[in-house]
N, C-alpha and C positions, 0 to 999 in steps of 0.2 A: 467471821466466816460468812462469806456472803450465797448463800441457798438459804430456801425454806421449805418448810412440810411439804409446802403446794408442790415444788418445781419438783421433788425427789416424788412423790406422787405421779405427777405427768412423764415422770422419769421411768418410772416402773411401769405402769399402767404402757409407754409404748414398746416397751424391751417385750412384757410378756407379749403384747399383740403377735410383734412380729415375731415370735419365736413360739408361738404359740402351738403348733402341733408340738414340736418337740420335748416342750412341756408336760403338755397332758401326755404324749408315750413314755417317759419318764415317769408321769404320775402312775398311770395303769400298771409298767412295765413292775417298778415298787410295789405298788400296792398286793400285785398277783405273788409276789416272792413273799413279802409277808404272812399274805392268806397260808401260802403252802406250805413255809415253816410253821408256822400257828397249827395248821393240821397237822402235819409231817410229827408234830410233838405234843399232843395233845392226846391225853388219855383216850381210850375208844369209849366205844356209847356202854358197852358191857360195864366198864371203870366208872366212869359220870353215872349211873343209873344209881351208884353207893351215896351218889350226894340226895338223891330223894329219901332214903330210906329212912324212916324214923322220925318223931315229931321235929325236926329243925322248924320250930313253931313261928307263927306268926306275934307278932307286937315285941319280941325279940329284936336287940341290938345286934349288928353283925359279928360284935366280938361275945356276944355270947352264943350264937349260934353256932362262933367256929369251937369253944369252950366244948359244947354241948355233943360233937361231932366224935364219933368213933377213929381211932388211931386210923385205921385206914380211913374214912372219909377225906380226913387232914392233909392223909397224903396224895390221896388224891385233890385235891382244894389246891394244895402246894404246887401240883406237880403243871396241874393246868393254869393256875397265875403263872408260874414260872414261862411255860408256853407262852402265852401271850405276851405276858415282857419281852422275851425274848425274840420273837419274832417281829415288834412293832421296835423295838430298837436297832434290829439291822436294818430295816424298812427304812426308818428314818435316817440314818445312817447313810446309805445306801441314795436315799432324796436330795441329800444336805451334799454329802462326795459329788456328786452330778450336776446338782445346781452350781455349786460353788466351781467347777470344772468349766461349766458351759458359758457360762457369764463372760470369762476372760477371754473364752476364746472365741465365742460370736461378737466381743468388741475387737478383738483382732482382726475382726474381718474375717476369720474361719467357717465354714458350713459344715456343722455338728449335729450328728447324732443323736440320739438320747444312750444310746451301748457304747459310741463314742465318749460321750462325757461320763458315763459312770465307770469307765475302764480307765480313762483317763483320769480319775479321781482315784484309782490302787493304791495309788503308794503313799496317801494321806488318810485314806481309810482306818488302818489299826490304831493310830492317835486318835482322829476324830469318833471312832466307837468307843471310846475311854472316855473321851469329853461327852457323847452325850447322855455317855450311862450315870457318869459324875454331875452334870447340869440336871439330869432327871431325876437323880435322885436328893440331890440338895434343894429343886425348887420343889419337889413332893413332901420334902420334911419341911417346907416351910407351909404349903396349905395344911401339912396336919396338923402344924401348932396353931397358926391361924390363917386366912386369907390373906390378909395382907402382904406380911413376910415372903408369903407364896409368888402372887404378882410383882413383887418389888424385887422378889428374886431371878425373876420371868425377864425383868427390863433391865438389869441389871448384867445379866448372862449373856446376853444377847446375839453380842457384835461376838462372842468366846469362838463362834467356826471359823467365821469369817476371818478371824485374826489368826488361828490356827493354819489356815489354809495356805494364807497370803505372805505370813511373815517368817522367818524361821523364829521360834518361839517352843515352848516347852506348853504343856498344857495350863499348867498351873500359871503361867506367864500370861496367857492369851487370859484367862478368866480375869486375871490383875487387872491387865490393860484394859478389857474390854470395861471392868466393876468402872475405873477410871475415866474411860472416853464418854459411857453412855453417862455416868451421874453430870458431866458438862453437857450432854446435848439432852436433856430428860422430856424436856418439848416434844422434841422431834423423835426420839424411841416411844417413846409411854403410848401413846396414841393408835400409834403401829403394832406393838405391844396387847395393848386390849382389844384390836377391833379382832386381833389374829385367834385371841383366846373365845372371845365372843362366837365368832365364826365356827370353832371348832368345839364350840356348846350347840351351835343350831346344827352341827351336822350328824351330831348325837341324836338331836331331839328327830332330827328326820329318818332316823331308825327305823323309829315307830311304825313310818307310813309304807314301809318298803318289805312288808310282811308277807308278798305275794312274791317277789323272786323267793326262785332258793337261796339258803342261807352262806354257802359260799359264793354266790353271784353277786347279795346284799353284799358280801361283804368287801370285795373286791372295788363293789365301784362307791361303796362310803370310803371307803381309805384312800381310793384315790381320790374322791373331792377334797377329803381331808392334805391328801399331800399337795394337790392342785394352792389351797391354800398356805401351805406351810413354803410352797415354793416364789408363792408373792410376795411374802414376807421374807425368804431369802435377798429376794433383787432389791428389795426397799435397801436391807441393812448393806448389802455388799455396797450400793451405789454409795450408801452416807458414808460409808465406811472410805472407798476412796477420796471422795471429798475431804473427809476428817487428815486424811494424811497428807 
């Protein structure tokens, strides 16, 4: 196979250039849907005020905190992770349908959208929210046994939209295929792989500094960096991915 790291690098780095508004409206356009459902589903301040109540002490593990927590506090606990999952999984969802839509059709030569490409990604959507609640949830069971597993599972998954998208394939097919293509090219994933999760560790840590917007504004344009990122890493793997075939 003749490409390297380099060239699918200089490959991506010029697709987002020139496609780059489109992107970031795409990023924000995502990121605002997620914030909304994440609220839209999210206990009010009255409910969340049940989680301060009571020594949930400090020098405590988080599983004995939740132990430690009154039936309703739990359910409330449950009720707002469930929020969040669920709102950050259409999000992504939603990032993954649109990039994957927009790719084929700005190499076609087409002038798209960012509502163009994620309407154009409809009818791959209900699969592709099946694959990435199944890819999140198996690469989550693998950091909680341990790290590694976790990342290995991260590179491994990978190419799983892409091939859903593009082939007709079953879901469980496309993870095969993908477990398959990437452990031949592990050079060339791994590296794209970790700088993506890296990335999306320092977007975290810049949380921190962003304590002066409101908290639905913070959080709007952390998810969209974050997606800004998740969609570089879309064009990397779509690009190797046509090479591969």
């Amino acid at each position: 196979m003749s490409f390297t790291a380099g060239s699918l690098y200089r490959d991506t780095g010029n697709f987002f250039r020139h496609q780059l508004l489109t992107i970031v409206l795409m990023s924000l356009l995502t990121s605002f849907i997620t914030v909304l459902i994440g609220h839209a589903l999210t206990p009010g301040p009255d409910q969340l005020s049940l989680l301060t109540e009571g020594d949930a002490g400090s020098g405590m593990s988080l599983l004995e905190m939740v132990q430690n927590m009154s039936p309703d506090q739990q359910r409330v606990l449950l009720r707002a992770s469930a929020a969040g999952t669920f709102a950050s999984l259409i999000g992504n969802t939603l990032l993954l349908g649109g990039m994957l839509s927009l790719i084929p059709m700005v190499s076609a030569g087409q002038r798209v959208s960012a509502l163009r490409a994620i309407g154009a990604s409809a009818p791959t959507l209900p699969r592709l929210l099946l694959l990435v609640f199944l890819m999140t949830l198996v690469i989550q069971l693998g950091f909680m046994a341990l790290v590694v597993p976790g990342l290995a599972l991260a590179v491994l998954l990978s190419l799983s939209p892409v091939i859903l998208a593009t082939e007709k394939v079953g879901i469980f097919g496309a993870m095969r295929t993908s477990i398959r293509l990437v452990w031949s090219q592990m050079k060339v994933v791994s590296p794209a792989v970790a700088v993506w999760l890296l990335a999306k560790v320092a977007v975290l840590l810049l949380a921190s500094s962003m304590t002066v917007l409101p908290a639905n504004v913070a959080s709007v344009v952390l998810n969209a960096l974050s997606n800004l990122i998740s969609a570089i890493l879309v064009i990397y793997l779509y690009r190797l991915y046509m090479l591969l075939r």
